[in-house]
C-alpha positions as CSV (number, residue, x, y, z in Angstrom):
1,X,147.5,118.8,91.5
2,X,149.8,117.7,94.1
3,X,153.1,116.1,94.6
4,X,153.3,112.0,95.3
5,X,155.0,112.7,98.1
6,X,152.3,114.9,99.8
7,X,149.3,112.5,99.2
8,X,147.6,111.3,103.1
9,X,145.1,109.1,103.5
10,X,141.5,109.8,103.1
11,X,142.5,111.8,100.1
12,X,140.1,111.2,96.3
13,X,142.5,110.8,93.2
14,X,141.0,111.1,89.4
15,X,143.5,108.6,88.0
16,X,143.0,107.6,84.4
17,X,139.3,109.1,84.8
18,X,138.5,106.7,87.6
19,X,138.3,108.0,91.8
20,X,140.3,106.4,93.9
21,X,140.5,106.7,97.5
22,X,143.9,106.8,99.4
23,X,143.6,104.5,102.2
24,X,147.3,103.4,102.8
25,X,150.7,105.9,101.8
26,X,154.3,104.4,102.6
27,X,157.5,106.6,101.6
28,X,160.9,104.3,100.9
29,X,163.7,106.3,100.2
30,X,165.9,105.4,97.0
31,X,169.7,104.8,97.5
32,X,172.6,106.2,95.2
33,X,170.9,106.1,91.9
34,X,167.8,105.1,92.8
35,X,165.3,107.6,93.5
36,X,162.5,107.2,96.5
37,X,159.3,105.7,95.7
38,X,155.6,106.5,97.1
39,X,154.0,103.3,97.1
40,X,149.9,104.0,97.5
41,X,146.9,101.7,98.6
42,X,144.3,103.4,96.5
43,X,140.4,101.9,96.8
44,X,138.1,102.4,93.2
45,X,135.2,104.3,94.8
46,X,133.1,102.8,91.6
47,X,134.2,98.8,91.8
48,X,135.4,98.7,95.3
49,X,138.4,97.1,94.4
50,X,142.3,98.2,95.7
51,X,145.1,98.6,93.3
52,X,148.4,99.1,95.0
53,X,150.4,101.9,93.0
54,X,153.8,103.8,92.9
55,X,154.9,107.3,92.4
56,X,157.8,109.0,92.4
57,X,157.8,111.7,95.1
58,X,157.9,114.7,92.8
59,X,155.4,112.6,90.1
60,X,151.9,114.9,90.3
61,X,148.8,113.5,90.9
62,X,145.2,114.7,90.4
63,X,143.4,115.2,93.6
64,X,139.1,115.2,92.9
65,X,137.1,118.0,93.7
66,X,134.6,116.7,95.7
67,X,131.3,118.6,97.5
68,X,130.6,117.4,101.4
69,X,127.2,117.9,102.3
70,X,126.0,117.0,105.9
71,X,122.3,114.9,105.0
72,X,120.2,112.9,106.8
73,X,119.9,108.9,107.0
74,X,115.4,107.8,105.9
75,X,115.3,104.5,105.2
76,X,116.3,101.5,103.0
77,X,114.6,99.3,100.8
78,X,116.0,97.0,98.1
79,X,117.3,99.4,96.2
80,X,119.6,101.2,98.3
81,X,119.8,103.7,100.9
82,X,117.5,106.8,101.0
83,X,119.1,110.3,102.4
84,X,117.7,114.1,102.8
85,X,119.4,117.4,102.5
86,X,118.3,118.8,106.2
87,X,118.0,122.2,104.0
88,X,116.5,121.8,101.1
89,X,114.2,118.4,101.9
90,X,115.7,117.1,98.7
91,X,116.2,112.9,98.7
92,X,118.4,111.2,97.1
93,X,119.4,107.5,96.5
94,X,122.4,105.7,97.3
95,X,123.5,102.5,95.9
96,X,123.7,99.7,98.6
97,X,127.5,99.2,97.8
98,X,128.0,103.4,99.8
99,X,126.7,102.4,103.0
100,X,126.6,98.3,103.0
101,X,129.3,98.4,105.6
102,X,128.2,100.5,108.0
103,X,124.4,98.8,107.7
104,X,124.4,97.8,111.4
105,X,124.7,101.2,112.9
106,X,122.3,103.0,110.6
107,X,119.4,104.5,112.7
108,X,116.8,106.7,110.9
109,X,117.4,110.6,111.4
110,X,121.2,110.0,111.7
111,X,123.5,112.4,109.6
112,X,126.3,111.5,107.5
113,X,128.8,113.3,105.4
114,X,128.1,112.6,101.5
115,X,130.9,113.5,99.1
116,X,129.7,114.5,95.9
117,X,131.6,114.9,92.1
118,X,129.1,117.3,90.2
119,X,125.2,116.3,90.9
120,X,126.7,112.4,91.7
121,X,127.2,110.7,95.1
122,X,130.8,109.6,95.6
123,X,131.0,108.5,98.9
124,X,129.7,108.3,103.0
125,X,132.2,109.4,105.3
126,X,131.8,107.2,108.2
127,X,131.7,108.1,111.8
128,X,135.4,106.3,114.1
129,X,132.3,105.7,116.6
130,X,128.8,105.5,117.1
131,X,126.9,105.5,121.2
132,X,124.5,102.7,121.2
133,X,122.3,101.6,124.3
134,X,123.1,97.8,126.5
135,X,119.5,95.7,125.8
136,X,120.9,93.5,128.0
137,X,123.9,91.6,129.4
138,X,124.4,89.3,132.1
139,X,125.0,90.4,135.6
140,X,128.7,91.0,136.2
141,X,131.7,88.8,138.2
142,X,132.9,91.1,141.1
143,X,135.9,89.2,141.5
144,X,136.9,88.8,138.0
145,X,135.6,92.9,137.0
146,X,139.0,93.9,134.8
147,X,139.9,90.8,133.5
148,X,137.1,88.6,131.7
149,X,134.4,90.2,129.0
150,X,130.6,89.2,129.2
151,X,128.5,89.3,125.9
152,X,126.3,92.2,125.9
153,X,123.6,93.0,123.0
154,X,123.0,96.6,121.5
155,X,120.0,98.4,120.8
156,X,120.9,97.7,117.2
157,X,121.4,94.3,117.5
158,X,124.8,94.0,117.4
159,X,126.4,91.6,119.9
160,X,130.4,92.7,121.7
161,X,132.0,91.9,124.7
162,X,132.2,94.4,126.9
163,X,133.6,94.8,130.8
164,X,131.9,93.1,133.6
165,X,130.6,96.6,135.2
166,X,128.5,97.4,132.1
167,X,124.6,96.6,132.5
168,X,121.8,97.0,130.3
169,X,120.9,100.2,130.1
170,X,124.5,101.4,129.9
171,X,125.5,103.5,126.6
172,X,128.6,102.4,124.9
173,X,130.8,103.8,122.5
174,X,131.4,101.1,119.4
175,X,134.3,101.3,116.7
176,X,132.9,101.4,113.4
177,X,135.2,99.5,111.4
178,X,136.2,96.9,114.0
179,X,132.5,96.4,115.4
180,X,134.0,96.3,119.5
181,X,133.7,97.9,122.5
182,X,135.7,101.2,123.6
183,X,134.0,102.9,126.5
184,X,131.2,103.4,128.3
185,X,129.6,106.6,128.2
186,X,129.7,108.6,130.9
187,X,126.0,110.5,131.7
């Protein structure tokens, strides 16, 4: 257990037997009477939904214990999302709604931190980044290199602007979560 006020993002809560994942945590302080509040942006890891609560800072809270295990990304199909233990060579499934948002930057062999809770899959901790390789682009403006973007597309399909010096062949680094372009990689 552990105080309101020392909750962070990316932390799991058991809240009224449900897991909830912290993704937002905003201190106010109280005035005279009124006592400071924690107010918490918490994600159901079962629904997907976010509930916005409040704590006081001294309230405790129930923090899961999860397992990570490192495993490796197989395959999909129309059930969900296939993984293996690198160890063991034990597969598991996961249900489409773990890794549905990070779909596009799946590659087969790729590893990906699974929380557990007992035997059960919790969630996929997502890489900030991933490198993919420039299919192809059109060529470059000399003139106008740092400020206009050209569409390039990835090796996964994805299309983002990127800089006019990139070319295909290039490696880029993506952002996961806002699907653009942050460098290129350097060889």
């Amino acid at each position: 257990m552990v105080r309101a006020s020392d909750l962070k993002a990316g932390m799991v809560l058991t809240l009224e037997k449900n897991l909830y994942k912290v993704f937002h945590v905003e201190y106010h302080m109280g005035g005279g009477k009124m006592g400071g509040l924690v107010h918490v942006k918490l994600k159901d890891l079962k629904s997907g939904l976010f509930i916005d609560r409040k704590f006081k800072p001294e309230e405790r809270v129930q923090i899961a214990d999860l397992d990570r295990k490192v495993m490796e990304y197989l395959y999909k199909d129309g059930d969900g999302y296939f993984m293996m233990d690198p160890e063991s060579y034990e597969q598991i499934q996961l249900d489409k709604r773990h890794l549905e948002a990070f779909d596009p930057f799946l590659e087969p062999n790729m590893k990906l931190t699974v929380e557990f809770l007992g035997e059960a899959p919790v969630q996929v901790i997502f890489p900030e980044w991933v490198e993919l390789r420039v299919t192809s682009t059109p060529p470059g403006l000399g003139s106008l290199q740092d400020e206009v973007t050209k569409p390039a597309t990835l090796s996964n399909g994805l299309q983002v602007q990127v800089p006019q010096f990139i070319k295909a062949g290039d490696v880029v680094r993506v952002n996961v979560a806002t699907k653009k372009y942050m460098e290129r990689v350097k060889k």
